[in-house]
C-alpha positions, -999 to +999 in steps of 0.1 A: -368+032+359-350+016+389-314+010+389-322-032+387-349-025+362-320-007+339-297-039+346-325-064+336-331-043+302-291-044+293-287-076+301-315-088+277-301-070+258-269-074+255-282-112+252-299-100+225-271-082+209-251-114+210-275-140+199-279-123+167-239-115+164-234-153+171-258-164+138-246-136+115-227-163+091-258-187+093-258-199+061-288-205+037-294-238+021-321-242+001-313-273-012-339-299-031-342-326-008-349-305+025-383-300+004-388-333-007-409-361+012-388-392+012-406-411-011-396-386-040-364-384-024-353-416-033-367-410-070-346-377-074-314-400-060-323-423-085-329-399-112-295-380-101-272-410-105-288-414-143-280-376-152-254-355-133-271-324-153-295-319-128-271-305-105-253-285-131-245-243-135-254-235-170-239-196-184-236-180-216-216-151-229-208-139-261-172-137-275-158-122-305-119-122-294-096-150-296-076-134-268-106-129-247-119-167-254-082-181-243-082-160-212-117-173-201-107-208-205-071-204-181-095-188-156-120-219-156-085-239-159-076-220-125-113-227-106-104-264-101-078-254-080-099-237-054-128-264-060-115-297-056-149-317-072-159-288-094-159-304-132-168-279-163-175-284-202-174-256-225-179-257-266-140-260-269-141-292-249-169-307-263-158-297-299-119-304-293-110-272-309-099-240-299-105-218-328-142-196-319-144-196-359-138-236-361-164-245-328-190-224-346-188-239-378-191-274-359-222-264-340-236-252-370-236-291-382-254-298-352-292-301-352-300-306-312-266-292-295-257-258-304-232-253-278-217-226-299-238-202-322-222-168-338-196-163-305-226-171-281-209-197-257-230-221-235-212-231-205-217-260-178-202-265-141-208-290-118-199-301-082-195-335-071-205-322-035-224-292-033-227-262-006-243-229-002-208-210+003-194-231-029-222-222-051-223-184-040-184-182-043-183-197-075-207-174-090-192-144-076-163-154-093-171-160-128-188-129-123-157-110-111-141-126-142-170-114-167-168-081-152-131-080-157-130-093-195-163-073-199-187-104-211-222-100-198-231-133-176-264-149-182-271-178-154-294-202-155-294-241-140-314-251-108-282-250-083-277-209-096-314-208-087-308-221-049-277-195-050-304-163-057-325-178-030-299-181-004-289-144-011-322-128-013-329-149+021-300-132+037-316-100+023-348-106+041-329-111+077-305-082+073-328-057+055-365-064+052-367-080+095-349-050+107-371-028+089-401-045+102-392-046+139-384-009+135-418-002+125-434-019+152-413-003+179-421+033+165-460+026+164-458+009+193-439+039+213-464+060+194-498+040+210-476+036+247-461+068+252-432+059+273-398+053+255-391+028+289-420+008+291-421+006+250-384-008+255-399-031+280-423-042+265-403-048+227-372-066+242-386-098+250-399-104+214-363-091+203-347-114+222-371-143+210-359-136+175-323-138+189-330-172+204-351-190+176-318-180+152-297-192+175-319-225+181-319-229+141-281-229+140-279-251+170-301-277+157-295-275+115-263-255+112-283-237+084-316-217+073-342-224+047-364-203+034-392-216+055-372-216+089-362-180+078-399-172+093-396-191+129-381-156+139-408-133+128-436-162+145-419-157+177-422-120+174-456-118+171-467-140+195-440-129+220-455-094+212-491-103+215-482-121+253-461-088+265-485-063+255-514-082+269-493-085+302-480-044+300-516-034+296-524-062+318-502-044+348-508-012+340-543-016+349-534-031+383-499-008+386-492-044+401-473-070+374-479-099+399-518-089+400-517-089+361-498-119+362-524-134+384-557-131+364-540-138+329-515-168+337-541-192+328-548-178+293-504-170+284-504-209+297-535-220+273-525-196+243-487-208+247-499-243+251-521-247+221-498-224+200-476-253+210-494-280+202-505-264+168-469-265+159-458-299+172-484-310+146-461-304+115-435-328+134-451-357+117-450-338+083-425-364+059-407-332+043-374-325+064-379-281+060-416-286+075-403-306+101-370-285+110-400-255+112-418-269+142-394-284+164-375-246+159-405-230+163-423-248+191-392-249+216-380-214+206-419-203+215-412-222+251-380-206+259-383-172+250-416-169+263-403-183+297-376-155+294-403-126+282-423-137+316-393-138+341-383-107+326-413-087+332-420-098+365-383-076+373-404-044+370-425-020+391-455-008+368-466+012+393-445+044+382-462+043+352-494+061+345-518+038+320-522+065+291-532+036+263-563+047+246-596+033+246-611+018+216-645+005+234-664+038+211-651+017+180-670-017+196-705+002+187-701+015+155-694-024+145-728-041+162-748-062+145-774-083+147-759-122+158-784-131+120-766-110+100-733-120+116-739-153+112-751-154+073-720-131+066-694-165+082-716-187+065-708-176+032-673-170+043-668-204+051-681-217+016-663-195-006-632-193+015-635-235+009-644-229-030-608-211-033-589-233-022-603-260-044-594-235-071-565-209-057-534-217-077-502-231-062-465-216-070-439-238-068-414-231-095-390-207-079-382-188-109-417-169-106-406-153-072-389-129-089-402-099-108-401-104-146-386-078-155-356-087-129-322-094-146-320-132-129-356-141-149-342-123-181-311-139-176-325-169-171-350-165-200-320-156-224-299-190-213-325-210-216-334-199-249-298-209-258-302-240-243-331-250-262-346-253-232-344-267-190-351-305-187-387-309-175-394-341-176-379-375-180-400-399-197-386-434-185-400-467-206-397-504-196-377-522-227-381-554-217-378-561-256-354-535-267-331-562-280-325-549-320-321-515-336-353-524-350-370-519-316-352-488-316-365-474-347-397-483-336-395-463-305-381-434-325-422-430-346-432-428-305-408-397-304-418-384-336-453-385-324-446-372-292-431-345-311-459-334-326-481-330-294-455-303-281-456-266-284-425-253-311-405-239-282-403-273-266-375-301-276-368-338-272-339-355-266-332-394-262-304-419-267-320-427-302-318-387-313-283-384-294-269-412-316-283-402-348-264-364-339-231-386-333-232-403-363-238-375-382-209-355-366-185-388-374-200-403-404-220-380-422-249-403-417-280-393-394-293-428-393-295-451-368-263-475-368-272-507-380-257-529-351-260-520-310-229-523-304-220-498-324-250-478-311-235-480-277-204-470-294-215-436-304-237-432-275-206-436-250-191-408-273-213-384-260-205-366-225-230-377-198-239-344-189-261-342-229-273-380-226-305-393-210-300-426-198-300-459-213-298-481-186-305-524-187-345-523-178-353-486-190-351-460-222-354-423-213-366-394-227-363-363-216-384-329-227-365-296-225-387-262-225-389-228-208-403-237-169-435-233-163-462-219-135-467-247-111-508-255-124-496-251-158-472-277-153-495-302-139-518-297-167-492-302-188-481-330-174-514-349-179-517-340-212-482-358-218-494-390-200-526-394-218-505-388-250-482-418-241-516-439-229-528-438-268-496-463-272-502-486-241-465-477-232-455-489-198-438-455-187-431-437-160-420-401-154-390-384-132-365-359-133-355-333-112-382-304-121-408-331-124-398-343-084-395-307-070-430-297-086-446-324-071-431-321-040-434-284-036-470-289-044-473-318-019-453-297+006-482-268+000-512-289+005-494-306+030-489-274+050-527-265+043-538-300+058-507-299+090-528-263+100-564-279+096-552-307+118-530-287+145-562-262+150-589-291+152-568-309+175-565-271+193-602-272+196-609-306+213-579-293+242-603-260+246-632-280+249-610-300+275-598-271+294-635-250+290-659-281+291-681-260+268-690-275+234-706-239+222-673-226+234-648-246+217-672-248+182-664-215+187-630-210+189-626-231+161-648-207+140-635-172+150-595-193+144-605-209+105-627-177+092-594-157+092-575-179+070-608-187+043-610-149+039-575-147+033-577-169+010-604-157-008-589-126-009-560-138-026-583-159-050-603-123-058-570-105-063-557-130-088-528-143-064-510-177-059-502-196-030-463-202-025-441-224+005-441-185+025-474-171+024-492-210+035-469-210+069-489-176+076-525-198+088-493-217+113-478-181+123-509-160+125-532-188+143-502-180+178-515-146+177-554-149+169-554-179+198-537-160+223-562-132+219-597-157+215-587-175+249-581-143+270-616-134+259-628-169+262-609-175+296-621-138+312-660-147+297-659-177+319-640-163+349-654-130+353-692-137+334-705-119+303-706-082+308-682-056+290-658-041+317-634-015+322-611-047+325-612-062+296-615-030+278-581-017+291-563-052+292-577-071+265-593-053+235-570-021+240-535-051+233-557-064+204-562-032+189-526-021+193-515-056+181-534-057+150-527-019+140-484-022+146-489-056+128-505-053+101-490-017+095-452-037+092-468-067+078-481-040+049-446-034+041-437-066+037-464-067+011-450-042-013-413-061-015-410-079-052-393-110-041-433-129-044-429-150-011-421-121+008-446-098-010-474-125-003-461-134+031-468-098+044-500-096+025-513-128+034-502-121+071-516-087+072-551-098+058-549-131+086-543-109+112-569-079+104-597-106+100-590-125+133-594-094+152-627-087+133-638-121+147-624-115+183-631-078+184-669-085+170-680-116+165-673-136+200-678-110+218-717-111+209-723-143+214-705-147+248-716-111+262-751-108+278-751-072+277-741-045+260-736-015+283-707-011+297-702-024+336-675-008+356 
């Protein structure tokens, strides 16, 4: 390597270097509403302002000390010092006692809020304004605290939720993306042989990961967890473009003759990759959005870098040693009938599962069950009686007498019935009849609403549902469910209420995020269908070849039905990560289907030493390093990681089945191979 070449490699990488120093404190934030459309936006805002809960911690401990008790309480006494909005409720200050014996013996009077059962303390925090670093600090300190006073911790609460997922996010950029760059470098020094030209060839997709995190901080100030993966779709197709371009000018020992016959396809793949992205810019949920204008302008620039870059070197020093896969290309023949029953049936079951693949949108099942946060969470919510699920709102347009109360209270009784035993209720008419027994030894129904009001306003916020002017709401508590199991759930709830012609609608904050999450999945799905047809009709414009581009759009959907018939075999559910692999994984299958596509048109329809050495060779070396890391990924527990690297290994293994076989037997006209 020349003394210039050795200045153009530290200087990328010292850029490198820096870019990622400059976004190590880029925060996480995972927050609701950046997966929301705006339409259930504004519902959620609505259904905040009605119940602060939503937005609550929720912890329990067990206590059998006085001293211990008393201690806990000056630390929480202490935390509203360091958090200026943070506002926390504990059994003492519910109960107005400070005794442990006294607050259980008035739990034990309760029948729906056992705060306090035999030393086992339920605890709730809440913020006013919320923030990643608030949320993770406050956690680590009642933590440090527990740890101190040895109590065992058990979190639960949607904002603790967003805390896990915001550390396990910085897990998966400090740990799991190293680890998976590493790999690729090692297998691809292993297929190059040359520690220099392996270094050439790996730094421009480095640096693109440097960039797009720097680009995400630049534009957001933060992360989520589906901007988290703009990096790793910049390395691959960064990768894919340099290794097609190495091979490319190793062939020629020329870059500029390399450069030459494969601009036009870098400038088509880049182009469409482009424009595939861009797509998801009309998307009405804010994460999907932040992903492709981060991922579409950090694609431009890096690549423009990767290509200025390589153009600095002299190829000629080095000997092409790559090896040749073209023996592999026979042993895979098949008749053009066979190949094209075996799509066909692709195509229709790949379609059936996705009609019937399950969706995963409750973040709770990313994690392994047998993890302390689900067993944590499991034991909390146990305590609790149960997380909100759904908010059950009904017109009162005649809820003018305790009469119509008591009437609506045979509705709840009913509704009662239709849930499971591990499920609860609670509504103004079952928090009043708890008041009143607590104050008059009386579970009835007052017999006046102002003194219904009276009791109500008695009760802190945080354990009411809402009784505003036009609407009555009840709200279900149970353990969380599995996204499909929800929805079903859901509908059996409404055609419950339908029996009493009730004029209802639903909300709440688990009720929003499920449909939005589920929206946000299918919305993905349909963004990808839509960026890659729109993909084919610009390869039709560029190739003015309808067989061509009918193509293309084949060899680029097939990968992602197998996939998902794959996952549908193996039992597996769809989640926000392992959808954005069809956006990520089409860069890399493109960039590969238009050098064929491009060369087939250019250079006619015979199998050459060329395209041996400068196209299939990349591809195989792609494919192999990729799916190799991707496999990895695959065996991590976090699910959307897990199902990320599976979903983007299987992608990426079947697109080069369809470059690798498929096209090239219906473009080539001949199967020996020409010189």
């Amino acid at each position: 390597m020349k003394r210039i070449e050795h200045f153009w490699v530290i200087l990328l990488l010292c850029l490198t270097i820096g870019c990622l120093a400059f976004t190590d404190n880029l925060d996480q934030d995972n927050r609701e509403e950046l997966f929301l459309s705006s339409q259930f936006d504004k519902s959620l805002s609505a259904d905040r302002i009605q119940n602060p809960s939503y937005d609550a911690f929720v912890f329990s401990t067990k206590f059998t000390d006085q001293k211990i008790w008393d201690d806990f309480h000056q630390f929480l006494e202490t935390l509203e010092s360091e958090f200026d909005d943070l506002y926390w409720m504990s059994p003492q200050s519910i109960s107005s006692l400070s005794s442990i014996g006294d607050i259980n013996i008035f739990f034990e009077k309760s029948q729906r809020l056992k705060l306090m059962d035999d030393g086992n303390a339920l605890f709730f925090i809440h913020f006013d304004q919320q923030t990643p670093k608030k949320r993770a600090r406050l956690v680590e300190l009642i933590n440090q605290e527990g740890k101190r006073l040895n109590l065992d911790i058990a979190w639960a609460g949607m904002p603790y939720l967003n805390t896990e997922l915001g550390l396990m996010s910085i897990e998966i950029k400090k740990f799991v993306m190293p680890a998976l760059f590493l790999s690729v470098f090692i297998l691809l020094w292993f297929f190059l042989r040359s520690f220099s030209l392996t270094l050439i060839t790996f730094l421009p997709s480095l640096f693109g990961v440097g960039i797009s995190l720097v680009l995400i901080k630049a534009f957001w100030g933060f992360s989520t967890m589906i901007t988290t993966l703009v990096p790793i779709l910049v390395f691959l197709v960064l990768q894919s473009i340099t290794l097609h371009l190495t091979c490319g000018a190793l062939y020629y020992q020329n870059f500029s003759e390399a450069w030459r016959e494969k601009k036009k396809a870098i400038y088509l793949a880049l182009l469409t990759t482009v424009l595939g992205l861009l797509t998801l810019v009309f998307s009405d949920i804010p994460a999907i959005r932040q992903f492709s204008i981060t991922s579409s302008s950090s694609l431009v620039l890096s690549a423009i870098v990767a290509i200025v870059f390589l153009h600095q070197f002299d190829f000629s020093h080095y000997k092409s040693s790559i090896k040749n896969f073209d023996f592999l290309h026979h042993s895979f023949v098949s008749t053009k009938k066979l190949q094209v029953f075996i799509l066909l049936m692709i195509c229709l079951f790949g379609t059936w599962s996705w009609k019937h693949i399950l969706f995963q949108a409750e973040a709770l099942y990313f994690f392994p069950k047998d993890s302390s946060i689900v067993q944590n969470w499991r034991s909390t919510e146990t305590r609790l009686g149960g997380l909100p699920l759904l908010d059950i709102h009904l017109k009162k347009d005649n809820l003018h007498t305790v009469n119509d109360l008591v009437n609506i209270s045979f509705i709840e009784e009913k509704l009662m019935k239709g849930l499971p035993d591990n499920y609860s209720l609670v509504s103004p008419n079952q928090i009043v009849q708890e008041a009143n027994l607590q104050y008059s030894g009386s579970p009835k129904l007052p017999s006046s609403l102002i003194a219904y009001d009276a009791l109500l306003s008695r009760v802190p916020k945080y354990f009411r549902p809402g009784l505003q002017d036009d609407l009555y709401t009840l709200s279900i508590l149970g353990p969380t469910l599995p996204t499909q199991e929800y929805l079903l759930w859901l509908e059996q709830i409404d055609n419950l209420l339908k029996e009493n012609n009730l004029d209802i609608t639903f909300g709440g904050l688990y009720y929003w995020l499920m449909r939005s999450q589920d929206h946000l999945i299918r919305s993905m799905a349909k963004s990808f269908i839509f960026g890659i047809s729109l993909v084919t009709c610009f390869v039709f414009f560029m190739l003015r070849s309808f067989r061509s581009s009918c193509l293309f759009f084949l060899v680029n959907i097939i990968p992602a039905l197998s996939t998902l018939s794959v996952f549908y075999l193996l039992g597996k559910t769809l989640n926000v990560a392992s959808i954005t692999t069809f956006s990520i994984s089409f860069g890399l299958i493109v960039d590969s289907t238009l050098h064929l596509m491009i060369h087939y048109k250019k250079h006619g329809h015979a199998r050459t030493q060329f395209i041996e050495k400068t196209i299939f060779s990349p591809m195989w070396i792609v494919t192999i390093v990729m799916v190799f890391g991707f496999s990895l990924l695959s065996l991590h527990r976090f699910a959307p990681v897990g199902d990320f690297g599976l979903a983007m290994g299987l992608t990426l293994f079947f697109g080069f089945l369809l470059d690798y076989i498929v096209l090239p037997s219906f473009e080539e006209k001949k199967d020996p191979l020409s010189i």
